[in-house]
N, C-alpha and C positions, 0 to 999 in steps of 0.2 A: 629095321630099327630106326632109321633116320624118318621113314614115314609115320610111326607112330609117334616118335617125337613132335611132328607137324601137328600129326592130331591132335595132340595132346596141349597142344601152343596153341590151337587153334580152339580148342573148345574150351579155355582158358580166357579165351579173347573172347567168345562168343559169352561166356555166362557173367563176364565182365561186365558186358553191353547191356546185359538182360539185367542184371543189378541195377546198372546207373538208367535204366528205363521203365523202374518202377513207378507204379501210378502215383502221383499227387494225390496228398486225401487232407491235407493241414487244409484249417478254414482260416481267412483273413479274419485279424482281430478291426474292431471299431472302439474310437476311444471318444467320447462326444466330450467335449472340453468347454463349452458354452451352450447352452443356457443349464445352470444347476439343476439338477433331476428335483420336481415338488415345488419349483419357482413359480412366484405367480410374478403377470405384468401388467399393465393396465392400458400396453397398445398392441393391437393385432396384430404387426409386426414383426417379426423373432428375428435373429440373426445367429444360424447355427453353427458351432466351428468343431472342428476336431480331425484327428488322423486317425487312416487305416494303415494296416500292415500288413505283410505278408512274404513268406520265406521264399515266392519265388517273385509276382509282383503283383499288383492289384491293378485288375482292368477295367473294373467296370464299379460304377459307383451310384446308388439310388437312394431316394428317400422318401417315406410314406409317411400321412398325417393320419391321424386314426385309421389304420387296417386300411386305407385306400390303395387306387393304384400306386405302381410304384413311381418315379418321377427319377429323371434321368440328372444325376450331378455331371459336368465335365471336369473333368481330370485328366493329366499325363500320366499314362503309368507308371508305376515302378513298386518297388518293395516297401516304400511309406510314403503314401499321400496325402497332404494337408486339404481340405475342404474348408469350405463356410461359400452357405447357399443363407437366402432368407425363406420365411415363410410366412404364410396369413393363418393365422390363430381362426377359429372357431369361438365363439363367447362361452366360460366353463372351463373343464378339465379337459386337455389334449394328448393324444401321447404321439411322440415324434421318433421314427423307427428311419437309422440309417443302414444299409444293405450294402456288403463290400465282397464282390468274385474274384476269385483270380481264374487265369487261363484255362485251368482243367475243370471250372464250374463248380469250385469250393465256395460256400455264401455264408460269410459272418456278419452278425447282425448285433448291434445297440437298439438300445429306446430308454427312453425319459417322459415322465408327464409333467406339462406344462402348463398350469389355470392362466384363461385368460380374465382380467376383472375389469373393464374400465372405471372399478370405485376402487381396485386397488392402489390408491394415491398415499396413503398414509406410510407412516413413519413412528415406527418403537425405539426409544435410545434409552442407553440407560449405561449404569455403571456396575461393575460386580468387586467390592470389599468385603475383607474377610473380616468386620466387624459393622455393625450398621453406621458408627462413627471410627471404622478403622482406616487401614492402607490398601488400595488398589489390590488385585489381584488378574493378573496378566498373563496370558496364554492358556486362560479355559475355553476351552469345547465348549461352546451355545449352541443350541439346538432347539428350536421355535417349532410347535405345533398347533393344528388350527383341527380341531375333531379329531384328533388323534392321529392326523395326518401329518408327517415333517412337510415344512414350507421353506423356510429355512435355514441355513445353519452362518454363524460367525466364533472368530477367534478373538476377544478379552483384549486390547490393547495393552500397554505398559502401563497405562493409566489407569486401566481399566474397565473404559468407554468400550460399549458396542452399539450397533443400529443395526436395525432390519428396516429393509425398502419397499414400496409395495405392498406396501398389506390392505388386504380388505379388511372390510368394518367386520367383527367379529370378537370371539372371545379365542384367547392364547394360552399355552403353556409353557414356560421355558424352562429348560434344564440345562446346567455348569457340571460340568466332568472338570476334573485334569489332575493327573499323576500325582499324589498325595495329599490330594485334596480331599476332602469329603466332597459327599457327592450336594446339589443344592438344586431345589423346583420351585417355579412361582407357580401356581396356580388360580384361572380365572383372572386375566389380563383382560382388561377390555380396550380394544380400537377402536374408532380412535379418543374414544375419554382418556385414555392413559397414556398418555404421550412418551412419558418416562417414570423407566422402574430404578429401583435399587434390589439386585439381588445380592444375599450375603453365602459367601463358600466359605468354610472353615477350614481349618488344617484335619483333616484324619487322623482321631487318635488311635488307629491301628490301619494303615495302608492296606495291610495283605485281608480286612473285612473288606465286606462289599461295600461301595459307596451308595447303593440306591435308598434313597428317601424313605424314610414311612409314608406310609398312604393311609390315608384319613378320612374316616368316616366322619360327616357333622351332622349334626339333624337339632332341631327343639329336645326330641326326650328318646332319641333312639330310632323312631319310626317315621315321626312328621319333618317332611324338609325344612328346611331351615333360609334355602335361598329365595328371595323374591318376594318372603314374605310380609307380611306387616306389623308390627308391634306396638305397643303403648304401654310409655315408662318404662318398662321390663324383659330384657331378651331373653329369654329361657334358649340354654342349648346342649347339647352331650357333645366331648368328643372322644370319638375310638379310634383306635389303632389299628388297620385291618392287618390280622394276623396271620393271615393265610399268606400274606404278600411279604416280601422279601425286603428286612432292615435288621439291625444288631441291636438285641437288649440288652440292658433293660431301656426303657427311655428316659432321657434326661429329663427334659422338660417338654411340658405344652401350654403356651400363651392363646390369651384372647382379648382381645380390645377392640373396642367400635375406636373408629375413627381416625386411627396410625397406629403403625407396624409395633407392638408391644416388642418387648425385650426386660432388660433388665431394670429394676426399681427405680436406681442413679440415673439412667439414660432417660428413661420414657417417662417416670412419675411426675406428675407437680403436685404445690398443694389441694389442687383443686379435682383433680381428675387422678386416677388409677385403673389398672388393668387388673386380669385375674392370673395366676401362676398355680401349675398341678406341675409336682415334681411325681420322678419313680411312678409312674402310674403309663397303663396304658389305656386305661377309661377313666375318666369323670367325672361319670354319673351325672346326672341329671343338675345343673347347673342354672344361673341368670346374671343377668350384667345388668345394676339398676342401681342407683345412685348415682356415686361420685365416677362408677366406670363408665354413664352415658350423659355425664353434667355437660353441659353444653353443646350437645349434638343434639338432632333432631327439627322438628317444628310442630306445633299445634294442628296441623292441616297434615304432616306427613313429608319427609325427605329422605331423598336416597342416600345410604349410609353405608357404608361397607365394615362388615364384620372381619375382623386380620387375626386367624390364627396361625401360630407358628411351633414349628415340633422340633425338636432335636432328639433321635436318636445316642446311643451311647459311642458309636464312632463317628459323634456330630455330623451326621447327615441331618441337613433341613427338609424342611417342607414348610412351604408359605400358600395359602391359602386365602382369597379374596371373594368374602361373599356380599354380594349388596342385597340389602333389604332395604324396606320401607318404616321410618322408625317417627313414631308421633310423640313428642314431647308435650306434654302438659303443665310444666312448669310456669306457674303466674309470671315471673320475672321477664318472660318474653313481652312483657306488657310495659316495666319500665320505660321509662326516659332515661335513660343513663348520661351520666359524664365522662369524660376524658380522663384516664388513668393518669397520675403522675407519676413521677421519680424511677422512670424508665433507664437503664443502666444494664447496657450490653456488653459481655464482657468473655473475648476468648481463651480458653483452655486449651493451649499445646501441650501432651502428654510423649513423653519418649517411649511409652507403652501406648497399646490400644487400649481405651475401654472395655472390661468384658461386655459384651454386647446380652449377655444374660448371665452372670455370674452375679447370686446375689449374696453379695458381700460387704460387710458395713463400711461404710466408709471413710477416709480418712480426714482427719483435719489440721489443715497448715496456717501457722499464722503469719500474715502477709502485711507489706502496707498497701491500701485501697485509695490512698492519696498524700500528698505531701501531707505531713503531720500526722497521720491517722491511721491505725492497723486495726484487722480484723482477720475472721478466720473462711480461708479460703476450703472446701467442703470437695476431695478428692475423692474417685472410687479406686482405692490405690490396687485392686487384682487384676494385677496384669492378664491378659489374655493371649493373642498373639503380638511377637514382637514387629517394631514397627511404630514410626509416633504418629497421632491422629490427634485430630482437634476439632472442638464444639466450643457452641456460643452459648454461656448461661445468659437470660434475660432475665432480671428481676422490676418489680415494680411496686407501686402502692396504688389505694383505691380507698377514698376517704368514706369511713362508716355514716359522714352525714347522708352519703348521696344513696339514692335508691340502687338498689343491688341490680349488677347485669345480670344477664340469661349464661353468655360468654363472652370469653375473652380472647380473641383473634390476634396470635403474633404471625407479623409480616415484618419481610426484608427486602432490599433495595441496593442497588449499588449504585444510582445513581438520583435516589431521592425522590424519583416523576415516576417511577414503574415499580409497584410493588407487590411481593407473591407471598401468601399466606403459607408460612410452615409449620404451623399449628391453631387448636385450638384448646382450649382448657375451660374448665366450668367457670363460673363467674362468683365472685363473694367480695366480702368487703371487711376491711378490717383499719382501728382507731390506730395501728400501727403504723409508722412510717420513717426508719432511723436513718440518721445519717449514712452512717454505714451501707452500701448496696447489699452486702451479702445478707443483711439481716432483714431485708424488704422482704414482707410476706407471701407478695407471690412471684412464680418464679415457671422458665419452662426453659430447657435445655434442648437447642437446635444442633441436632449432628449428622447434620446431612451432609452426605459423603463429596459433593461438589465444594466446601467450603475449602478458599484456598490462603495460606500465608499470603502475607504482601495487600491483600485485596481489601480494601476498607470497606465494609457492610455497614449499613443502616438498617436500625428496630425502632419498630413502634406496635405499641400494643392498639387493641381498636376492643373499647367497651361496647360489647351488643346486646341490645333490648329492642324497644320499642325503635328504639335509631342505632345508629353507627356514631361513636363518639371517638376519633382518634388520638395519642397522646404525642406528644413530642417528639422526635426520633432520637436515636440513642447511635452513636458511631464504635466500631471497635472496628481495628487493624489486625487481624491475629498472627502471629508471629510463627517462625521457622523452628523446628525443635533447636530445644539448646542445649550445651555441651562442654562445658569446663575441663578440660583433661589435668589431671597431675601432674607437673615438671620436676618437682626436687623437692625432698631427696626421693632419687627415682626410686624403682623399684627392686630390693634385693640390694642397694647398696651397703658397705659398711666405711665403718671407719668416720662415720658422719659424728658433726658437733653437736656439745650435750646440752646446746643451744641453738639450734637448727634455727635455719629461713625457710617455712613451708610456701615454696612457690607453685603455682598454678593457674592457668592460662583462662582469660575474660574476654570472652567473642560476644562482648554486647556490642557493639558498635558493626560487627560482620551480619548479622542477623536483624539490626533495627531499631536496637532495643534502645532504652532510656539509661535503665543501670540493671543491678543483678543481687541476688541475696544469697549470703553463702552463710553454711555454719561447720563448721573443721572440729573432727573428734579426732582424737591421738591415743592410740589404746596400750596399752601395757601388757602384749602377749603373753606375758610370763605368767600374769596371775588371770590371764583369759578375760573374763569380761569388765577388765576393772579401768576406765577412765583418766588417764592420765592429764587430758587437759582436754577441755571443749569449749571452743572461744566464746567468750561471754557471757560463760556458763548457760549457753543454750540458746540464748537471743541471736538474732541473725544480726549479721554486720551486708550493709546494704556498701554499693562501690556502682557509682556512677562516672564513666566519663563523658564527656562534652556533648550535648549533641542541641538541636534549635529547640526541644520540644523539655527540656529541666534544668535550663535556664543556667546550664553550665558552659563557660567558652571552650568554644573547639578546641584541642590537643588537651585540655585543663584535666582535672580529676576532682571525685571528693567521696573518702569514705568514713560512713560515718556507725552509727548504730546504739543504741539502749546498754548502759553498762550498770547491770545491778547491784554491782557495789558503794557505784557512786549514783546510785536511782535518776538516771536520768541519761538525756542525750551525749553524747558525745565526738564531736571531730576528730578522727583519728588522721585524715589527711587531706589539706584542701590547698590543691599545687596552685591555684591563683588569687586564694584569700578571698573568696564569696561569699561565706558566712565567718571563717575567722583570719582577719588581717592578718598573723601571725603565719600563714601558710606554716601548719603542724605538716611531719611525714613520720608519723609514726607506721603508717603502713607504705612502703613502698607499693610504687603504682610505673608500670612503663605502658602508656597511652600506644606508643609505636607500634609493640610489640604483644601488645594486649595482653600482658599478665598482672598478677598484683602477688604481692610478697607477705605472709602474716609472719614478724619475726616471734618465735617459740616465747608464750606469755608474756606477748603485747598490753594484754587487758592485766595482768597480775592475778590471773583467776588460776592457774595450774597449782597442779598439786605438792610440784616441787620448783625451785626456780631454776633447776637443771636437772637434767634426763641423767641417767643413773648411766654409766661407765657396762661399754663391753654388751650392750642389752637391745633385744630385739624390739621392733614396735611397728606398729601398724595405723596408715592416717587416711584418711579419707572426708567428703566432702559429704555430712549427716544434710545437708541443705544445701541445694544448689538450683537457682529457679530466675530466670530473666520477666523483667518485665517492662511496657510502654505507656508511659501518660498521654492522658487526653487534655491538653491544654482548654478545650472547646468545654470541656462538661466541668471547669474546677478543677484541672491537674487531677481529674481522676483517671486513677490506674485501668487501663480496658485493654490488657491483653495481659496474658503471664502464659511465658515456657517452661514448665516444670522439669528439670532432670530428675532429679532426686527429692525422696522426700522420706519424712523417720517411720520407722516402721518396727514395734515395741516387742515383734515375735521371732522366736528364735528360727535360723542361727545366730550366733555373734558375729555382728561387726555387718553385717549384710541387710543394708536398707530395702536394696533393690539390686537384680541380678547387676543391669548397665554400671550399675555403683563402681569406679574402681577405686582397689583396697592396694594401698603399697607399703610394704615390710621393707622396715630398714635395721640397721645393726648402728650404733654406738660405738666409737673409740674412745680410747683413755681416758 
């Protein structure tokens, strides 16, 4: 009994030993960590790194350059070993195979291909917004192709800013992923002509669709290509939707413009020039861009010209597409002599929404001052798109009918006066118009390019092109920081409030730069729904500037003033150090310090009772609220304005603009 038990222990120990002495068959993993798989460089050089691994340990380490021998790494063993050896590139496409054994001659293997270029010196940067004049968009997935082959990839800064390094001279593709975004493609990038792109990602109006792009067919009429070719006066083209490939109908839209990125009417139109727009369609049809869509582009001899169409899908997937052709203009006026444009007046728009970057939606009209003394009506595209504030530079100008008509008209900018970059062009014409007013000068082109920053003072000048280059005067504007008046009192939901309330509410002109600000205050009578209980001035803005070097008010000082249509005419409501009325009036409280201003309840004598009715709910808000900065240099004219708010005639009640805030209060005794 006792010997069987030995045995029994014993062949227990023995099949013990036979378990724990099974063969090894696990392969060492390779993990190459440098140089990025599809990278090109443009020195023979390479410097490889990465670690192996392995569950017992890695002995032995090699690495091959195209399928050659293998080439001995030194390493200490163990279960993970870090490497980086160099190596000499071949001229072209390489691939780099690292080889990792362990003891029982388990062999796991990496590889990467590597282009060597030495022209690949160049540099793509660019920026990705989710509107062509909107806000950054940060943490998308880039992905750069060159023949259909990835090259390289980057992640979207906070800014928005990415760059690829290295690139050969060639044509590109790049495509924006990232997690509820729609998806977005540039197409036909050239290196290094195009140093820098603007791609635009939209929000996904349905995440759980696919985000890939449509794909697009271009040609002349369906059959004959369309890139590379040559034309005169006239670009005939189709575009389709290829169907077979994978996007969500129906399509929103499809743009085409020679000579910049088309989008919406507001953003991209001037008087002079226009694009073409096909909604709901996924063809067509047989098409041409001739007139005012190729005024000023081109030459009589022939220039290369790039055709920009752009698609949106119905879950706002883009596709941007960059064709260049060769485009002959025969327009006589390349033969003028032209003059220097006048009455150049650049002037930026901060919006606390984005522009729809293709929403074509009429636009709204706010009436502003455009200089000391002087108002006019400032031409918003008020559909919001995504939220976010963005800002563009309208440039306006004149061009006297005596003079001989340009070909085009070239706007460029500068920030420092000696260096100047063309960001548009527009057709040329001439017109006996030229009013004081800048908003009413007849020509005009809207710069929204996504690098424009607050704070930055930018220089315009238009440049009439004929026969010669005739440049105009420059025009300065500062564009400003979005703005933002919040509601202080009566807060929001309070009761018990007097039936002569102080509507107070906070003025960050002075935190932002600004000169002064223009508000207009409705008080609505909830009970009978959309009925007006008092609206200061009945509708005219009350403007409230405090002190600052550039409106010629002293520091800490205040002055508010505004149009009272009862008594037709100007009016001082409060000027804390007598600059226009000795008398220093305060019928509006103002605290400089604290940067609020006080309207006490029918200041103006324009409400509809001379007290708020007992026990009664109401509702106030700010119908008009909009900052802005003078140009001392150009006549105190007005070149920058921060729009918050602005009126808007469609229902709901009471709801100008979503950011609007609306505060309910209640009545006592």
């Amino acid at each position: 009994m006792r010997l069987a038990r030995l045995l029994g222990t014993l062949l227990a120990a023995t099949l013990l030993a036979l378990t724990g002495c099974s063969p090894d068959s696990a392969r060492p993993t390779v993990t190459i960590s440098s140089p990025q798989d599809g990278a090109t460089v443009n020195t023979p050089q390479v410097t490889v790194q990465g670690t192996a691994q392995d569950n017992t340990r890695v002995v032995r380490l090699t690495y091959q350059l195209n399928g050659s021998a293998e080439q001995e790494i030194a390493i200490t063993p163990g279960t993970s070993v870090n490497f980086q050896f160099q190596i000499s590139l071949q001229q072209g496409q390489n691939t780099i195979t690292v080889n990792a054994y362990d003891a029982a001659g388990n062999k796991g293997s990496s590889s990467l291909a590597v282009t060597y270029d030495p022209m690949a010196i160049h540099t793509l940067s660019g920026i990705l917004v989710s509107e062509y004049a909107g806000g950054p968009v940060a943490g998308s997935s880039l992905r750069l192709y060159r023949n259909s082959a990835l090259v390289a990839t980057a992640t979207s800064a906070s800014d928005g800013s990415f760059s690829f390094t290295n690139l050969s001279p060639g044509v590109y593709r790049l495509e924006a992923q990232k997690p509820g975004m729609a998806g977005s493609v540039m197409e036909g990038i050239r290196v290094p002509e195009m140093a820098s792109v603007t791609l635009v990602q939209k929000p996904a109006f349905d995440a759980t669709a696919t985000t890939t792009p449509p794909t697009l067919i271009i040609t002349q009429d369906g059959t004959q290509p369309l890139e590379g070719q040559t034309f005169t006066n006239t670009i005939p083209f189709r575009v389709q939707v290829d169907t077979s490939k994978d996007y969500v109908r129906p399509m929103r839209y499809i743009y085409v413009a020679l000579g910049r990125t088309p989008g919406s009417a507001f953003v991209t139109n001037s008087a002079t020039w226009s694009r073409r727009i096909f909604t709901d369609t996924e063809d067509t049809g047989a098409q041409a861009l001739s007139g005012s869509n190729v005024a000023g582009f081109g030459s009589a001899s022939g220039e290369t010209v790039y055709l920009e169409v752009v698609a949106y899908d119905f879950n706002q997937n883009r596709s941007h597409y960059l064709i260049p052709i060769t485009f002959r203009n025969t327009a006589t006026s390349q033969n003028n002599t032209v003059s220097a444009p006048t009455g150049v007046a650049a002037t930026a728009i901060t919006l606390t929404r984005a522009v729809g970057f293709y929403e074509a939606k009429a636009p709204a009209k706010l009436t502003v001052p455009v200089a000391k003394g002087e108002v006019g009506e400032l031409t918003l595209d008020p559909e919001a798109a995504p939220a976010g504030s963005n800002l563009y530079v309208e440039v306006r100008w004149c061009y006297a009918s005596a003079n001989p008509t340009p070909f085009a008209f070239d706007i460029e900018r500068s920030t420092d006066g000696v260096n100047w970059e063309r960001v548009g062009t527009v057709g040329g014409s001439r017109s006996a118009s030229c009013p004081s007013n800048p908003f009413n000068r007849p020509f005009y082109f809207r710069d929204a390019s996504p690098d424009l920053t607050p704070g930055q003072t930018y220089l315009y000048r238009v440049v009439a092109r004929g026969a010669n280059r005739a440049e105009s005067a420059p025009s300065a504007t500062t564009p400003l920081p979005p703005f933002f008046a919040p509601l202080v009192s009566p807060a929001d939901e309070s009761t018990g409030v007097s039936l002569t309330p102080d509507f107070t509410f906070g003025h960050p002109q002075l935190s932002i730069g600004a000169d002064g600000a223009a508000y207009n205050l409705v008080l609505w009578d909830t009970l009978t729904g959309d009925s007006v209980a008092w609206q200061t001035l009945a509708g005219y803005n009350l403007l409230v500037e405090f002190g600052t070097s550039d409106n010629d008010i002293p520091d800490g000082e205040a002055v508010v003033y505004g149009y009272h249509p009862g008594l037709g005419g100007l009016v001082i409501f409060t000027d804390t150090a007598g600059v226009y009325d000795p008398s220093k009036p305060n019928l509006i409280p103002v605290d400089v310090t604290q940067g609020t201003v006080t309207l006490p309840y029918n200041f103006d004598g324009l409400a509809q009772l001379p007290a708020l009715q007992a026990l009664r709910t109401y509702a106030w808000q700010l119908y008009v609220s909009y900052a802005y900065k003078y140009n001392p240099a150009e006549g105190y004219r007005i070149s920058a304005y921060s729009v918050q708010t602005w009126p808007n005639n469609a229902a709901p009640f009471r709801i100008s603009r979503t950011e609007t805030q609306v505060f309910d209060f209640t009545t006592g005794q």
